[in-house]
C-alpha positions in Angstrom: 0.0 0.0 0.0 1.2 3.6 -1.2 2.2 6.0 1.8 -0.8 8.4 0.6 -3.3 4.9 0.9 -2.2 4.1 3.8 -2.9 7.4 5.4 -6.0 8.0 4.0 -7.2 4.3 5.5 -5.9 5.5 8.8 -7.5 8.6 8.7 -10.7 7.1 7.5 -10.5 5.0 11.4 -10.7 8.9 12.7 -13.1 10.6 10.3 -15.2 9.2 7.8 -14.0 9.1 3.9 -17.2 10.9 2.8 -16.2 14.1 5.3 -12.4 13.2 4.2 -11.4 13.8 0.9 -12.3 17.8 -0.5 -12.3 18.4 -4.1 -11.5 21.5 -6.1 -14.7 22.7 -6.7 -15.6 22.3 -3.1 -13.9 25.0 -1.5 -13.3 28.8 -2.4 -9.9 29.4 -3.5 -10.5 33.3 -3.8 -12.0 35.7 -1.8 -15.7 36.6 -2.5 -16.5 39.3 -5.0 -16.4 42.8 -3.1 -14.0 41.8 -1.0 -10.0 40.1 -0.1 -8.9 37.9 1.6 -5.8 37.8 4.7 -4.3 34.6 4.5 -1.1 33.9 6.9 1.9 31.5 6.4 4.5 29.6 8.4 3.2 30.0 11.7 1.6 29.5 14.2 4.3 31.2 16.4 4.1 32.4 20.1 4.9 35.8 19.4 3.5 36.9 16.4 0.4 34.8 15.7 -1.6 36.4 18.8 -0.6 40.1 17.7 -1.9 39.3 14.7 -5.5 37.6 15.9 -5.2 40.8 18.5 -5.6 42.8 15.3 -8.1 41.2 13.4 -10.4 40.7 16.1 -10.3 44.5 16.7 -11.4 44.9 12.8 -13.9 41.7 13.1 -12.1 39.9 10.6 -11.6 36.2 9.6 -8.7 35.3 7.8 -7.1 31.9 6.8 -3.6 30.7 8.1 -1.9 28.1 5.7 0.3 26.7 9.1 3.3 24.3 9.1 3.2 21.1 10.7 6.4 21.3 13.4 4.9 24.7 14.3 1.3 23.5 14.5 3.0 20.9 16.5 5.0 22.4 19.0 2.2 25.5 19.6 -1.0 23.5 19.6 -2.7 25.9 22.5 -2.3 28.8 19.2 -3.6 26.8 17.0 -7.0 26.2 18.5 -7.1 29.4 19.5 -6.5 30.4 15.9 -9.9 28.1 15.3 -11.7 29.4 18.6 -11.3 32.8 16.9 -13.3 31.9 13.8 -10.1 31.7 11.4 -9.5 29.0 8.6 -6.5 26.5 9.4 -5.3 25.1 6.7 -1.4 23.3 5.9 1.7 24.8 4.3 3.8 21.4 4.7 5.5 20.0 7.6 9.0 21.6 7.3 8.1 24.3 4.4 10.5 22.6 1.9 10.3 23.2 -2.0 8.1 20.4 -2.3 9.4 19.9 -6.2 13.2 19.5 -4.9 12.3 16.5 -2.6 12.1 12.7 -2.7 9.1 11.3 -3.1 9.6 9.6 0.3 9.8 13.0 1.7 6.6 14.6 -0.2 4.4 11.9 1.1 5.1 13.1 4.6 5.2 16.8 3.9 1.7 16.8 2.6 0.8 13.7 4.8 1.7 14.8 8.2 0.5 17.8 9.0 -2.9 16.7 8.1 -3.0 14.1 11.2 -1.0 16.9 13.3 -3.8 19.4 12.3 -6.9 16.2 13.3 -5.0 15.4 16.5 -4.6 19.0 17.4 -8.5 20.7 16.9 -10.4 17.3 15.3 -10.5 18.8 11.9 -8.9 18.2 8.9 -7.5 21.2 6.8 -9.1 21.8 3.3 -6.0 23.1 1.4 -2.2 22.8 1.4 -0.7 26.1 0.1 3.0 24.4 -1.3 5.9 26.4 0.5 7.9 29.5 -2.2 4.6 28.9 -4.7 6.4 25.5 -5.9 4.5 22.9 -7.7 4.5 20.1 -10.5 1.6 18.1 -11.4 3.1 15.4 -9.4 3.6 17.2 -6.2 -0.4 18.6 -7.2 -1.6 14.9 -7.6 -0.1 13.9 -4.3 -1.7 16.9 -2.7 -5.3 15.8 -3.9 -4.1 11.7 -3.5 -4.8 12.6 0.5 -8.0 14.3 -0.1 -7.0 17.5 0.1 -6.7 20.8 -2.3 -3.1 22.5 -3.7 -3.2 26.0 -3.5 -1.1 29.0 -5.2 0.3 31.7 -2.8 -1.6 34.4 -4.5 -0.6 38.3 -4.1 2.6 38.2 -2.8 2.8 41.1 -0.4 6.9 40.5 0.1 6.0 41.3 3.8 9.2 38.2 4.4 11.6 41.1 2.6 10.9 43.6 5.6 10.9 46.4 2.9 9.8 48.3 5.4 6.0 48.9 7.1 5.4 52.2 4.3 6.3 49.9 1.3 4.4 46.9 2.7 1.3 49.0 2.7 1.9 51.0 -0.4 2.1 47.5 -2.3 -0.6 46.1 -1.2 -3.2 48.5 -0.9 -2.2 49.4 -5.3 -2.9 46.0 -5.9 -5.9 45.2 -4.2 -9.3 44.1 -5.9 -11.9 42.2 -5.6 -11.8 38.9 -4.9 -7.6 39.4 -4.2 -6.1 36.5 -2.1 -3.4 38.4 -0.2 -0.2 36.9 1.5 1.4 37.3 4.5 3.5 35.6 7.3 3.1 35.5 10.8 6.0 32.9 11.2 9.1 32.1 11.1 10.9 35.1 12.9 11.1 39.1 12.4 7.4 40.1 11.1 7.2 43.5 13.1 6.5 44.8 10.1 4.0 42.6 8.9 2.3 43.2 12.3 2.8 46.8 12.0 1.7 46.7 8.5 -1.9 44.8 8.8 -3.8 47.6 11.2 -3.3 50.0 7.8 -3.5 47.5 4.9 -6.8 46.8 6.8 -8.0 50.0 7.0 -6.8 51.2 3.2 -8.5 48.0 1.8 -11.8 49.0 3.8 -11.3 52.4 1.9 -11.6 51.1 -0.8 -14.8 49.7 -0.6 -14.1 45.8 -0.6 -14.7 43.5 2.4 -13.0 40.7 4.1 -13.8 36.8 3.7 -12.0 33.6 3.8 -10.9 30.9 1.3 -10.0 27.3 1.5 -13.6 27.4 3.4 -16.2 25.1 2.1 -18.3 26.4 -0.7 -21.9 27.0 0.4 
């Protein structure tokens, strides 16, 4: 039995199959029209993931967090509180590796691992696994949707992982947004000040601009 079989049947003892396995056309992978939405990679993280819920409870916003596995792991109390707070959790790999560079040993448990993390963590599965730089092939896709599960693009860069600078974070952002703009952003590994500094004004400039906030990687209604 294939690595991605055997999880699945494993999984399956935990969930059922029918709940399991999310297809393309299942979820949203962009924000709603009239609005954008905040998505958050390579946490969780003890110092910067609760600035950044701090902040978007203060605007009453959800966003979506694509987390990786070892962090999810070693900060489980964030990452229900990321759910408790009404935010998507979703996986960006176990170790955040250019999933089109490793064995194929190695891309089974990337993709794999996470997902029973995630379960064993807040009894949910994620929905989507955004691959790590915006790397993918159709293999590394195919294993993605192999464990019932949807590859996702990184969408508008916002550079915040350059530290540019808070002005030049915002700047970029807010001239690029639009409807239905999925906008990226860290909150992990180390050093987003500015990202947390940033978020309070690409909030507000966005809401200037007449567009709202939703989530993606959610289940389409």
């Amino acid at each position: 039995m294939s690595p991605s079989k055997w999880f699945l049947a494993i999984l399956c003892c935990l969930i059922p199959c029918s709940a399991y396995a999310i297809t393309d056309n299942q979820v949203h992978k962009l924000a709603e029209k009239g609005t954008v939405a905040l998505t958050f990679d390579d946490g969780p993280t003890e110092e910067y993931t609760p600035k950044i819920l701090a902040i978007l409870k203060k605007y009453n916003i959800k966003a979506t967090f694509f987390m990786v596995g070892n962090n999810a792991k070693n900060h489980p109390d964030m990452v229900k509180r990321v759910l408790a707070e009404g935010h998507a959790v979703n996986s960006h790999s176990l170790s955040h590796p250019m999933l089109t560079k490793v064995s194929d040993n190695q891309l089974h448990h990337e993709v794999e691992d996470p997902q029973v993390i995630i379960y064993k963590i807040i009894g949910q599965k994620p929905n989507c696994l955004r691959y790590p730089f915006g790397a993918s092939n159709q293999h590394v896709r195919d294993v993605i949707r192999a464990n019932g599960i949807v590859p996702l693009a990184m969408g508008f860069n916002s550079f915040d992982y350059d530290r540019p600078g808070v002005d030049k974070i915002v700047s970029w952002v807010l001239k690029n947004a639009h409807s239905g703009q999925v906008i990226l952003m860290h909150d992990g590994f180390n050093k987003r000040e500015q990202t947390v500094a940033a978020l309070p004004l690409i909030i507000e400039g966005i809401k200037k601009k007449g567009l709202g906030f939703s989530q993606i990687c959610v289940v389409a209604g």
